[in-house]
C-alpha positions in Angstrom: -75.8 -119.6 -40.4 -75.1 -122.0 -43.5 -72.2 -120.0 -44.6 -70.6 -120.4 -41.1 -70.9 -124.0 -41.8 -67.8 -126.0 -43.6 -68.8 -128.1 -46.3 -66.5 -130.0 -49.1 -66.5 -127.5 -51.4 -65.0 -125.5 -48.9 -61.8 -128.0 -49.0 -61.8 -129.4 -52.2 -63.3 -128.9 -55.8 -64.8 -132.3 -56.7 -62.4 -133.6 -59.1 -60.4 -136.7 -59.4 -56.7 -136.1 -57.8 -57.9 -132.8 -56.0 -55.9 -132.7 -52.7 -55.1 -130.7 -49.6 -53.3 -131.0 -46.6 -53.7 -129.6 -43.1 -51.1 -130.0 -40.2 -49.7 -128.7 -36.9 -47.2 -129.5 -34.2 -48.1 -128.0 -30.9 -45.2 -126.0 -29.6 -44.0 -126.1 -26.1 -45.7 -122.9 -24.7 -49.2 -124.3 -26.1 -48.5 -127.8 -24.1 -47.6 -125.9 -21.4 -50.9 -124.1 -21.3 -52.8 -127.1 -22.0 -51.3 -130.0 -19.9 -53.8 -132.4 -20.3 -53.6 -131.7 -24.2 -51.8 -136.1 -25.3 -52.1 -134.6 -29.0 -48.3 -133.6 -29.9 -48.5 -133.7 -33.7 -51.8 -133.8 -36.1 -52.0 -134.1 -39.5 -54.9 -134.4 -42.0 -54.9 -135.5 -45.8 -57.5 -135.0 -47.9 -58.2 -136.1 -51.2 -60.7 -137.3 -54.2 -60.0 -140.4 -54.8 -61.6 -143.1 -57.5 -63.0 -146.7 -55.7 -63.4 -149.8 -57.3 -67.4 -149.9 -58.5 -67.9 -146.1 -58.1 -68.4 -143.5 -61.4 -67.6 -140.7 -59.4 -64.7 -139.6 -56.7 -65.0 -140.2 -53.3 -63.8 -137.6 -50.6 -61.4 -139.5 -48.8 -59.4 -138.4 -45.5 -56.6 -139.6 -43.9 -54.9 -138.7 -40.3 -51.9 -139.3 -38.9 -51.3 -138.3 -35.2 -48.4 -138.3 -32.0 -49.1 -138.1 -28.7 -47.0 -137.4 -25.4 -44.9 -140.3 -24.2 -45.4 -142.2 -27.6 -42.6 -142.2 -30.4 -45.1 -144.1 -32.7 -47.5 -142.5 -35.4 -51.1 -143.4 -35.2 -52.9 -143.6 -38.6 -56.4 -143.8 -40.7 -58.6 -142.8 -43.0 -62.1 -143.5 -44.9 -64.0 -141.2 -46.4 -66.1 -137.6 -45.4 -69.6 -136.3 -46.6 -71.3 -133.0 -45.6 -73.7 -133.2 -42.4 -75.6 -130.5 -41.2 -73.1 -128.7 -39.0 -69.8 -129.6 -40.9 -68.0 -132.6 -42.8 -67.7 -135.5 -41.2 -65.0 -138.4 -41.7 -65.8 -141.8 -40.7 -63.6 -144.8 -40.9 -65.0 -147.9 -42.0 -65.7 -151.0 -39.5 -66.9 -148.1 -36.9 -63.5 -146.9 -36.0 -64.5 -144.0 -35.3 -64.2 -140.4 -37.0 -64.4 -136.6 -36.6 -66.4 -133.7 -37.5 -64.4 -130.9 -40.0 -65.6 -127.4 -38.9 -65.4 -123.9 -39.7 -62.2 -121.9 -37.8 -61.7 -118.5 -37.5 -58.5 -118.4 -38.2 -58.2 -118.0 -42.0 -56.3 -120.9 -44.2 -57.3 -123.1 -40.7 -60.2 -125.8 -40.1 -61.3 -127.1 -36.8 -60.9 -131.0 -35.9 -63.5 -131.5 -33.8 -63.5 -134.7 -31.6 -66.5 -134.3 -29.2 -69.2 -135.7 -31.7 -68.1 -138.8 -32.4 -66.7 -140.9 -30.5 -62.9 -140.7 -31.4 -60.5 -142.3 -34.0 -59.2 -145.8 -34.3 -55.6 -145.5 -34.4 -53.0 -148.1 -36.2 -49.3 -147.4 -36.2 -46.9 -147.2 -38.6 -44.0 -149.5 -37.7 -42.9 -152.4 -38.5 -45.3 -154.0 -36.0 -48.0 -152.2 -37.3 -49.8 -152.5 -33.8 -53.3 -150.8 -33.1 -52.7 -147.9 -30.6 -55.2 -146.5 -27.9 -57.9 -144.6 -30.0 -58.2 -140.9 -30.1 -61.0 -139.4 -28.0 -61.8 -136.5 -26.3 -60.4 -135.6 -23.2 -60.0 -132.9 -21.1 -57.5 -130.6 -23.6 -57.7 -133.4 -26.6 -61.4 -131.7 -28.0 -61.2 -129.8 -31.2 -57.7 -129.2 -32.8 -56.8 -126.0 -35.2 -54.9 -127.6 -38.0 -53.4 -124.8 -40.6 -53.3 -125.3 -44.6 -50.0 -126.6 -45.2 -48.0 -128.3 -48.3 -48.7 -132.0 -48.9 -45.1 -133.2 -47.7 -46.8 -132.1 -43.9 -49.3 -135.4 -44.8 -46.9 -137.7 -46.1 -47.3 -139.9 -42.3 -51.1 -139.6 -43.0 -50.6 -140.7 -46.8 -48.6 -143.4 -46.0 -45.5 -141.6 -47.7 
C-alpha cells in the first residue's frame, strides 16, 4: 500500500529551486458530462523554495484556478508536507488546502478536495478581490491535473 501513496519525493527532489508544474483545461465534452463540474481551468505550481529563518527548503505550492461564469483567476499557495495517505497543501491563516494523491494516469496527480475543507481563493486583478473559496461539490471533488511545462503555472506563480 505505501507505494500507492504519493509522497514529495514523488514530485520533487528536495533541492533549492527544484520545480514542477501540473495543469489542465477541461474541454467541452468533459463539462458536458460533468455539469455540475464550476472548475474550468486548474493549475498547480510546485516548488522548493528558501524562507526567511529556515536552513532548509520548504515545499511550497501554489494554485491558480477559473471557474464557469467567472472571467477572474482565483489564486494561493503555502506550503505541503507528506501525511499518511498523500501530500497535503495547506495555506496559511486556515484558508484551506488539498490533499495531492496518487493517479493512474501516468505523468498525472490527483487534486483531491474532499478532505479538507476547500481553498481560499484571491484574484488576480487589479482589485485583487477574495473570490468564493473552492470546495467540493457535486462534480468539483478530485481533479486530474497532467505534468506540464512551467509557462502552464505562470497564473499560479504570479507570472
Amino acid at each position: 500500500m505505501a507505494g500507492d501513496v504519493l509522497t514529495r519525493a514523488d514530485l520533487l527532489p528536495e533541492t533549492f529551486g527544484a520545480e514542477r508544474c501540473f495543469a489542465r483545461s477541461y474541454d467541452t465534452a468533459h463539462l458536458k458530462k460533468h455539469p455540475d463540474q464550476r472548475v474550468t481551468d486548474m493549475a498547480l505550481y510546485l516548488d522548493y523554495r528558501k524562507f526567511e529563518g529556515f536552513d532548509d527548503p520548504i515545499f511550497g505550492f501554489s494554485v491558480a484556478v477559473k471557474r464557469r461564469g467567472d472571467p477572474r483567476t482565483g489564486t494561493n499557495g503555502g506550503i505541503c508536507n507528506d501525511v499518511e495517505n498523500g501530500v497535503t497543501c495547506q495555506i496559511d491563516c486556515d484558508g484551506g488546502g488539498i490533499l495531492l494523491r496518487k493517479s493512474r494516469t501516468p505523468g498525472a496527480v490527483l487534486v483531491d478536495m474532499t478532505t479538507i475543507w476547500g481553498l481560499a481563493l484571491m484574484s488576480c486583478g487589479e482589485d485583487g478581490a477574495e473570490m468564493e473559496p473552492l470546495t467540493a461539490g457535486k462534480d468539483d471533488k478530485v481533479f486530474r491535473l497532467d505534468a506540464a511545462e512551467l509557462s502552464a503555472c505562470d497564473a499560479a506563480r504570479g507570472d
